[in-house]
C-alpha positions in Angstrom: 0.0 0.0 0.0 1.7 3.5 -1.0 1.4 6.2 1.7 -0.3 9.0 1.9 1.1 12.5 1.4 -0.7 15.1 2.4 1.9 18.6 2.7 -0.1 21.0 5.1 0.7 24.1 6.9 -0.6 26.3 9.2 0.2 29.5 11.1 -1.2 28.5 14.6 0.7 26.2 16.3 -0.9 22.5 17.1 -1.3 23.1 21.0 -3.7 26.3 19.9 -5.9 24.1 18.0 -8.8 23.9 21.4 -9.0 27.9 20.3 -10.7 26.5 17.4 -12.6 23.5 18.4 -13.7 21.4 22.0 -10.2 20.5 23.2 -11.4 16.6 22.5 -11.6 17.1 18.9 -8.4 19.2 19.1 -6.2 16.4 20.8 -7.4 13.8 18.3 -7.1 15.8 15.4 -3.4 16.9 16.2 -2.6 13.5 17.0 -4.0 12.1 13.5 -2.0 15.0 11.6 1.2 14.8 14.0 1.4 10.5 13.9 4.6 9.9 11.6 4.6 13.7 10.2 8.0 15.1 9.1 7.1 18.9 10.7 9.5 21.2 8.9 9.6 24.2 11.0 10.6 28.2 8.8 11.8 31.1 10.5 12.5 34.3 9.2 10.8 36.7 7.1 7.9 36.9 4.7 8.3 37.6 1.0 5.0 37.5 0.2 4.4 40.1 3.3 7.5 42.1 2.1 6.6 42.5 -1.2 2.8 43.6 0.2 4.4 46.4 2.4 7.0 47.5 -0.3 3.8 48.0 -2.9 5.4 45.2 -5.4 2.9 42.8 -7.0 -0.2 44.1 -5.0 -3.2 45.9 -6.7 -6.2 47.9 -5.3 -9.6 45.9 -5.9 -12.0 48.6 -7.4 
């Protein structure tokens, strides 16, 4: 059987998921995503919000 791959990301952290939803359904959920995950943690700086700021590549909607 192949395995799944399923590439997710998210800005709020997995122990802020029972901000979202009953603390039951949180705990399972992050267990289902988290069980054999490769989490690849970024740091730094956004492009796409430095390029928003900067005025590059962002139009007004009229």
């Amino acid at each position: 059987m192949a395995a799944a791959r399923w590439p997710l990301s998210s800005n709020l952290h997995p122990s802020g998921f029972d901000e979202i939803m009953p603390k039951t359904l949180a705990t399972a959920t992050v267990d289902r995503l988290l069980h054999h995950a490769h989490i690849v943690v970024t740091d730094g700086d956004s492009y796409r919000l430095a390029q928003a700021t900067a005025g590059k590549g962002v139009t007004a909607l009229n």
